[in-house]
KELORO-923345 format. One record per residue: residue number from 1; x, y, z of N, C-alpha, C in turn. Coordinates in steps of 0.001 Angstrom, whole numbers. Example, Ala and Ser with C-alpha at 12.3 -4.5 7.8 and 13.67 -1.06 7.14 Angstrom:
<nodes>
+-----+---------+---------+---------+---------+---------+---------+---------+---------+---------+
: num :    n_c1 :    n_c2 :    n_c3 :   ca_c1 :   ca_c2 :   ca_c3 :    c_c1 :    c_c2 :    c_c3 :
+-----+---------+---------+---------+---------+---------+---------+---------+---------+---------+
:   1 :   13190 :   -5690 :    7800 :   12300 :   -4500 :    7800 :   13200 :   -3300 :    7800 :
:   2 :   12850 :   -2250 :    7080 :   13670 :   -1060 :    7140 :   12900 :      30 :    7870 :
+-----+---------+---------+---------+---------+---------+---------+---------+---------+---------+
</nodes>
This chain:
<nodes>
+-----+---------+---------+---------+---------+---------+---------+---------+---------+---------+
: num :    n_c1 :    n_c2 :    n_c3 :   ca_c1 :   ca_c2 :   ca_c3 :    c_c1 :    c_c2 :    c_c3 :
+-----+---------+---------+---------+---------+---------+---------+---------+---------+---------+
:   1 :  -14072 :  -40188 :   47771 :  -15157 :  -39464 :   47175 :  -15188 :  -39743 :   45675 :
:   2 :  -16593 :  -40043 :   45127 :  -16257 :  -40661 :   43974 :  -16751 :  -39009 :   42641 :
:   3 :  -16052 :  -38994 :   41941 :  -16162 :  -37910 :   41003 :  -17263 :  -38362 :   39961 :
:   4 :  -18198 :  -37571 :   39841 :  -19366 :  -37414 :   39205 :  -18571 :  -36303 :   38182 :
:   5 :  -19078 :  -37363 :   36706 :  -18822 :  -36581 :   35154 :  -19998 :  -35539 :   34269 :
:   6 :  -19742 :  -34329 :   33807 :  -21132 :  -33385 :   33593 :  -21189 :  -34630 :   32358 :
:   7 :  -22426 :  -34291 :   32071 :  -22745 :  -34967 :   30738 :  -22580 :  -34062 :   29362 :
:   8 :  -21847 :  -35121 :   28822 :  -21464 :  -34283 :   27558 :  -22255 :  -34345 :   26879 :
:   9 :  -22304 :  -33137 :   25914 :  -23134 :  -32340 :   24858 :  -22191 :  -32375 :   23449 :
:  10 :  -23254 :  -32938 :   22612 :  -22496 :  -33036 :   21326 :  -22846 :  -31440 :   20614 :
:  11 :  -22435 :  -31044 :   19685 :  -22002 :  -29668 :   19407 :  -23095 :  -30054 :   17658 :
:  12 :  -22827 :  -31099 :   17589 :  -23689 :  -31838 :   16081 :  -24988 :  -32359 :   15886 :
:  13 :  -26235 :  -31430 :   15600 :  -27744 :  -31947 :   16440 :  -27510 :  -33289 :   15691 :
:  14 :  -28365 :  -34023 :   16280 :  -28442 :  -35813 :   16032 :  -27713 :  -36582 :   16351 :
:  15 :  -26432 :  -36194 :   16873 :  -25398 :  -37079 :   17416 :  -24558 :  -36809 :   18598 :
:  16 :  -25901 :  -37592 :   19733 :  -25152 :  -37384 :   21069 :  -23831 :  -37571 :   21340 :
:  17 :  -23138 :  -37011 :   22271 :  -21766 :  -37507 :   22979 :  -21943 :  -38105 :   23927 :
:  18 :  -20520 :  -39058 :   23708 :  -20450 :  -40124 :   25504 :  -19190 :  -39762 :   26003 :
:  19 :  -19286 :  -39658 :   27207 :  -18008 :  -39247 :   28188 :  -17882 :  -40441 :   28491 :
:  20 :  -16617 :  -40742 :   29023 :  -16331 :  -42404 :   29656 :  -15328 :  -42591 :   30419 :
:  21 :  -15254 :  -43057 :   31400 :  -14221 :  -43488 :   32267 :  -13364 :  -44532 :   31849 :
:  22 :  -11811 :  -44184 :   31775 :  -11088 :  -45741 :   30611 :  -10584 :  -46482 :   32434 :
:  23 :  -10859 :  -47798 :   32215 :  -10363 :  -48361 :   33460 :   -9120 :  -48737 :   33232 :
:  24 :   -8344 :  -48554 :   34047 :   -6371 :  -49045 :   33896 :   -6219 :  -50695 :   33701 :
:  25 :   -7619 :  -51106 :   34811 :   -7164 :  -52657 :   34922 :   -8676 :  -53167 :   34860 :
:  26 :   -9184 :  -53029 :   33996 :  -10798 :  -53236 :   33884 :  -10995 :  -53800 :   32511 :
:  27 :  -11938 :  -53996 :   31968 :  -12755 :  -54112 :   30603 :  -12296 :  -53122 :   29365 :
:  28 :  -12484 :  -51676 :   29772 :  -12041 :  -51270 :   28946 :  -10367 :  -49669 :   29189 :
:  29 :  -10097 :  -50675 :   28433 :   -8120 :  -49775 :   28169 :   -8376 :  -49000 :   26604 :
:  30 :   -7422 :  -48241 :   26487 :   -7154 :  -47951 :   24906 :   -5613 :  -47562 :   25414 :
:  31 :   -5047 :  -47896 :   24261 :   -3673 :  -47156 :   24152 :   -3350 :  -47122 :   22791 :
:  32 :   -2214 :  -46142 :   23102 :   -2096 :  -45031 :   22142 :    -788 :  -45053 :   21555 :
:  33 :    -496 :  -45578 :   20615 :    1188 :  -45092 :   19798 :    1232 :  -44118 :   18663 :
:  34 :    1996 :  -43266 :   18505 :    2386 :  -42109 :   18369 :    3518 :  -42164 :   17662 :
:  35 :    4334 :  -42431 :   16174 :    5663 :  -41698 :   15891 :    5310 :  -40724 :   15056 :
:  36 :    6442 :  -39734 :   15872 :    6303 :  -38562 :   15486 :    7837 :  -38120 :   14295 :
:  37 :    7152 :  -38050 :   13092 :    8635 :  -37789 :   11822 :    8304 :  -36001 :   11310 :
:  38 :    9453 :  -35953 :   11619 :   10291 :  -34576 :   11298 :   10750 :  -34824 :    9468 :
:  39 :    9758 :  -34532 :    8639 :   10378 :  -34643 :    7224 :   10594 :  -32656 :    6067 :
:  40 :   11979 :  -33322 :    5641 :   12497 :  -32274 :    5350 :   11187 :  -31663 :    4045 :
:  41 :   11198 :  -30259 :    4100 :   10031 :  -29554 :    3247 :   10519 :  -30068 :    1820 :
:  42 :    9896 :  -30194 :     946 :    9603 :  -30885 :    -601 :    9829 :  -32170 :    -556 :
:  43 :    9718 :  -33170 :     543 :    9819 :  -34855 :     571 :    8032 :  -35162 :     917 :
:  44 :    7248 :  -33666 :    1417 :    5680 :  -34238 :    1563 :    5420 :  -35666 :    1222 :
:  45 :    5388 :  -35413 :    -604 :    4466 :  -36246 :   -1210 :    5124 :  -37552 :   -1433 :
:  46 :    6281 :  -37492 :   -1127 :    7334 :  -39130 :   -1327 :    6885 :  -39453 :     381 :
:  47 :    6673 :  -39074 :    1315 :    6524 :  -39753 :    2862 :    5237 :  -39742 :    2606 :
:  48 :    4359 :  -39094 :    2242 :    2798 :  -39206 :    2399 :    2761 :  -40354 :    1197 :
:  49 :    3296 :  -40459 :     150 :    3131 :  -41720 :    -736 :    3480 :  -43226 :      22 :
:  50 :    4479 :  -42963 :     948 :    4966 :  -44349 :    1414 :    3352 :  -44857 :    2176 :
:  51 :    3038 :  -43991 :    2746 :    1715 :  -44139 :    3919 :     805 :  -44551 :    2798 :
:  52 :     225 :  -44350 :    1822 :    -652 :  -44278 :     945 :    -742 :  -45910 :     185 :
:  53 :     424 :  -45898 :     167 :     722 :  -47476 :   -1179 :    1277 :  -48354 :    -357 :
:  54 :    1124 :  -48153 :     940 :    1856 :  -49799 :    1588 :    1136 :  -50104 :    2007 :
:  55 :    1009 :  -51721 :    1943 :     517 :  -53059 :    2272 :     281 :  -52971 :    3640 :
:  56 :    -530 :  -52565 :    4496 :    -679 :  -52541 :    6031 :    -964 :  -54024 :    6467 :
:  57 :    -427 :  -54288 :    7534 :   -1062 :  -55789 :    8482 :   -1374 :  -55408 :    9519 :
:  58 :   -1938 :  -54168 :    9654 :   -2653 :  -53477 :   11291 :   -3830 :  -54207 :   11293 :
:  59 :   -4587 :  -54319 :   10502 :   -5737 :  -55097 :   10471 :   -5769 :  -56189 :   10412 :
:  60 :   -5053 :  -57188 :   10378 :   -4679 :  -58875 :   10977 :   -4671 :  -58948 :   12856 :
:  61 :   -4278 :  -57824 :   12840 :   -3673 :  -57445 :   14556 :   -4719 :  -57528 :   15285 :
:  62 :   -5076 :  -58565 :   16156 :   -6192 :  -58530 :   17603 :   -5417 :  -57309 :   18027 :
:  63 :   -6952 :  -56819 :   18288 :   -6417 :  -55721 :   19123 :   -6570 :  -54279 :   18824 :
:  64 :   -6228 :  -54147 :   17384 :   -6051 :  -52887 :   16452 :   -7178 :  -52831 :   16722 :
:  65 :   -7634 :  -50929 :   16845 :   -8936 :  -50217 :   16250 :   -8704 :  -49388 :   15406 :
:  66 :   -7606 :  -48435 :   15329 :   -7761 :  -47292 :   14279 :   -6363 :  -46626 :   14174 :
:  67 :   -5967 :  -46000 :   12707 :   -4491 :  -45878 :   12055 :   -5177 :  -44292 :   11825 :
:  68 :   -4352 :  -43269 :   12016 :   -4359 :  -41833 :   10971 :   -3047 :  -41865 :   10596 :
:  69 :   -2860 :  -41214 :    9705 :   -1561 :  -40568 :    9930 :   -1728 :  -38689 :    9538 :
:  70 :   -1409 :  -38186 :   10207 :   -1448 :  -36555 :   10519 :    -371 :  -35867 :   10277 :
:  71 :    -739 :  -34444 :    9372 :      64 :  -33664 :    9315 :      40 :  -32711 :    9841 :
:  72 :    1158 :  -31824 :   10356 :    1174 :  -30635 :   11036 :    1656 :  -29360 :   10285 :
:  73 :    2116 :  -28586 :   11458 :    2699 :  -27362 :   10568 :    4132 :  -27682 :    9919 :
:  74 :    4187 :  -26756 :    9462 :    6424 :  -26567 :    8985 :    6826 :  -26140 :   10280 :
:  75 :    8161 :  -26515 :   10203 :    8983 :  -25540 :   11527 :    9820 :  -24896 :   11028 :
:  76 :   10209 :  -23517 :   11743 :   11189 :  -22744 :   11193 :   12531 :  -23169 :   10966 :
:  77 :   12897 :  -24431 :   10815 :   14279 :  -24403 :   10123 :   13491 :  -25938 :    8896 :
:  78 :   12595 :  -25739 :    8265 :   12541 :  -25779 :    7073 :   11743 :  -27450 :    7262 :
:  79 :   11344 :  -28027 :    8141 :   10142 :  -29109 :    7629 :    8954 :  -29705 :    8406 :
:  80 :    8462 :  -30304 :    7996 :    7270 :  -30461 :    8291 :    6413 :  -31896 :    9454 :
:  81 :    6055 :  -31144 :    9963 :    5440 :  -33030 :   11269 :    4801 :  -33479 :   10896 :
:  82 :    4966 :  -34625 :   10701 :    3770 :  -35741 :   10822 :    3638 :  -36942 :   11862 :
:  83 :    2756 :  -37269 :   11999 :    2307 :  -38275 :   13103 :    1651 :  -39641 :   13124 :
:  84 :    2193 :  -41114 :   13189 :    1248 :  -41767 :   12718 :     877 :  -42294 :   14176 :
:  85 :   -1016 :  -42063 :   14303 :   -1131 :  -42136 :   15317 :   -2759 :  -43647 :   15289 :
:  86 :   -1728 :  -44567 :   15801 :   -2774 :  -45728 :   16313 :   -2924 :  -45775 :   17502 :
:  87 :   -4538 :  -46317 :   17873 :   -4932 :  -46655 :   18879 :   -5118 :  -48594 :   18866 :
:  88 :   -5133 :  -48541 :   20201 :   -5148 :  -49856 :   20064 :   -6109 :  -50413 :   21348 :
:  89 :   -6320 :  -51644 :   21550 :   -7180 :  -51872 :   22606 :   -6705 :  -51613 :   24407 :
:  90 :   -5202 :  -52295 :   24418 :   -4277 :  -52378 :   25088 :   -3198 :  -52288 :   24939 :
:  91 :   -2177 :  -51837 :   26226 :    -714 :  -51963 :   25781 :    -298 :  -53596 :   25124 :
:  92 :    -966 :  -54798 :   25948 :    -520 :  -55766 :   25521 :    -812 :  -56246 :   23757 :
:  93 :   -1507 :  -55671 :   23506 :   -2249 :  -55832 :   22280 :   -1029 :  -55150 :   20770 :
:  94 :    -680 :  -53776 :   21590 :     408 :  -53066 :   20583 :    1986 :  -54211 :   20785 :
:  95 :    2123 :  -54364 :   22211 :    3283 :  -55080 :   22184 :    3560 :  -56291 :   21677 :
:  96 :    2215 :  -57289 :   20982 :    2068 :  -58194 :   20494 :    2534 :  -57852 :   18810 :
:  97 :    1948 :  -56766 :   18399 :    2106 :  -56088 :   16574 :    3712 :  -55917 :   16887 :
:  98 :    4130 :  -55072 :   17846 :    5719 :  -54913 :   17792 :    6736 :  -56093 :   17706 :
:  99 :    6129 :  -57522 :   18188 :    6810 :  -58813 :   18440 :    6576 :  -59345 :   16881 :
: 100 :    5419 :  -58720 :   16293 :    5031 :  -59911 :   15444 :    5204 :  -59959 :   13851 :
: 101 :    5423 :  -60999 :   12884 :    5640 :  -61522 :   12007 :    5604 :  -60147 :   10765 :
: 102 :    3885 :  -59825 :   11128 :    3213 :  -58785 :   10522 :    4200 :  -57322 :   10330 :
: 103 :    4511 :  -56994 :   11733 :    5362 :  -55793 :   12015 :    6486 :  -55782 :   11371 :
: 104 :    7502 :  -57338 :   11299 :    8909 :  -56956 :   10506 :    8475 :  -57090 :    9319 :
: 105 :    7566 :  -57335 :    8707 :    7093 :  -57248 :    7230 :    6428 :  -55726 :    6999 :
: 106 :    5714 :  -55714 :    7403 :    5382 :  -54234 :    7292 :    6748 :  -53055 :    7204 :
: 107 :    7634 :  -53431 :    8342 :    8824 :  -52504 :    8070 :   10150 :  -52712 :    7296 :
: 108 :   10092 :  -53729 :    6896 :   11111 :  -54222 :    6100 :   11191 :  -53573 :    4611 :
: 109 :    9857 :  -53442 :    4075 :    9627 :  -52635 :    2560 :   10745 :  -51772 :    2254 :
: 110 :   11403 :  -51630 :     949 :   12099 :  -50638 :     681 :   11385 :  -49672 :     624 :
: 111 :   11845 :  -48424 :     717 :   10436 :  -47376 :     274 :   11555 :  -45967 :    -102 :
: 112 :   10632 :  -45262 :    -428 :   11265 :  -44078 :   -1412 :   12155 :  -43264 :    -483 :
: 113 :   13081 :  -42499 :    -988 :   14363 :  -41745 :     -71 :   13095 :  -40065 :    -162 :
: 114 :   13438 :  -40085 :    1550 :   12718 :  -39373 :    1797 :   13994 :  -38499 :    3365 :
: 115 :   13875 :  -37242 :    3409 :   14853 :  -36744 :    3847 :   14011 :  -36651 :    5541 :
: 116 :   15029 :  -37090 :    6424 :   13836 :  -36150 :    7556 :   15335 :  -35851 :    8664 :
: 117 :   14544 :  -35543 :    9585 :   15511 :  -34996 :   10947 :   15339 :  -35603 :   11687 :
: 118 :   16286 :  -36107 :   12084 :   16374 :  -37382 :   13026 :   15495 :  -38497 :   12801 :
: 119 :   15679 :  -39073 :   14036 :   14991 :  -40468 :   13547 :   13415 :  -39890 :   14380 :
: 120 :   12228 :  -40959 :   13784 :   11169 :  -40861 :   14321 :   11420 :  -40845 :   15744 :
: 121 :    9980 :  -40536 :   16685 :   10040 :  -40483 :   17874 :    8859 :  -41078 :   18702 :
: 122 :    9083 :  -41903 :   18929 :    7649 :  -42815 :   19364 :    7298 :  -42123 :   20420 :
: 123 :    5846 :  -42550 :   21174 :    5216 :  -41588 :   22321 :    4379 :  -42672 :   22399 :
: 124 :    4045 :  -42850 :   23690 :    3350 :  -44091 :   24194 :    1993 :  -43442 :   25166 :
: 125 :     932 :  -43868 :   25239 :      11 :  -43333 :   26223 :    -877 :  -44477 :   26170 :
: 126 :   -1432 :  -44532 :   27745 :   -2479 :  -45405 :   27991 :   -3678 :  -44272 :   28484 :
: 127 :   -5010 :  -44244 :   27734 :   -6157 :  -43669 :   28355 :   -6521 :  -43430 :   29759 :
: 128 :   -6438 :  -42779 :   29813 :   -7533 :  -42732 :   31009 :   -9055 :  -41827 :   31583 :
: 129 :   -9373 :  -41328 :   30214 :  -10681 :  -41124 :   30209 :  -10524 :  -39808 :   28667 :
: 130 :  -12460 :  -40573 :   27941 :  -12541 :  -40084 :   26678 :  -13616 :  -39578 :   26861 :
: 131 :  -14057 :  -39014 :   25321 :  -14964 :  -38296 :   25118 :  -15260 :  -38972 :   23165 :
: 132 :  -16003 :  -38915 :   23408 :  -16951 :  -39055 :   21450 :  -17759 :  -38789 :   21612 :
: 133 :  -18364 :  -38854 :   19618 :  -19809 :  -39073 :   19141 :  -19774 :  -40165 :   18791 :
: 134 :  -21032 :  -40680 :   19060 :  -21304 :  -42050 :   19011 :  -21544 :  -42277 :   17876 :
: 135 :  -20949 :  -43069 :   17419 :  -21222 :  -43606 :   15910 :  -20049 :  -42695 :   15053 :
: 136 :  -19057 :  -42120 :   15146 :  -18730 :  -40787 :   14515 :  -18338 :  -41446 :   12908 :
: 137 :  -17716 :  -42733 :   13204 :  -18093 :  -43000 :   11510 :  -19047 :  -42882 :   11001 :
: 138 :  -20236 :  -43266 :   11161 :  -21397 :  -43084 :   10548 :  -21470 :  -41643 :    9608 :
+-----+---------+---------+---------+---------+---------+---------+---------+---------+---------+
</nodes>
């Protein structure tokens, strides 16, 4: 039985929404990497500076669509989440940036002493169905 999607309603007059089915083994994939850093409270602006002033090669990368990096709340024993969260076209596409030239240059940089808890924590996801506004850069 094949599942019929309601049609989505954008919440923003002038800018419809599209619902979409992500295919696993089709045309269109997205996937998703995720590290997640635990940084100790008053290192903010030295970890948010590293993100700010480095030389990215995400954009050399077939494949790459889009970089945030996100902050969260504090936690009660004293720091703060952040998340740097890319999407990408495919898994094969991220596992190519992880193999490549670009990636040990990108991570090799010295960069400022910045305190955190534990080590980052990567999180991996492949789509399987979205929602936007079309155009939302615009």
């Amino acid at each position: 039985m094949k599942r019929r999607m309601k049609r989505a309603r954008s919440k923003t007059p002038g800018r419809p929404a599209s619902r979409h089915s992500v295919k696993q083994n089709g045309d269109k994939t997205m996937y998703v990497a995720m590290n997640r850093f635990l940084v100790k409270k008053g290192f903010e602006e030295a970890f948010e500076s590293i993100w700010a002033n480095r030389e990215s090669k995400l954009t050399d990368m077939d494949g790459f669509l889009h970089f945030d990096l996100l902050k969260g709340d504090e936690t009660e024993d004293g720091y703060v989440l952040y998340a740097s969260h890319a999407i990408w076209r495919d898994e094969d596409s991220f596992t190519g940036w992880t193999k490549s030239a670009q990636f040990r240059e990108s991570h090799a940089r010295v960069k400022p002493t910045v305190e955190y808890k534990g080590r980052p924590n990567l999180e991996l996801f492949t789509a399987v169905e979205g929602l936007s506004i079309k155009n939302w850069d615009a």
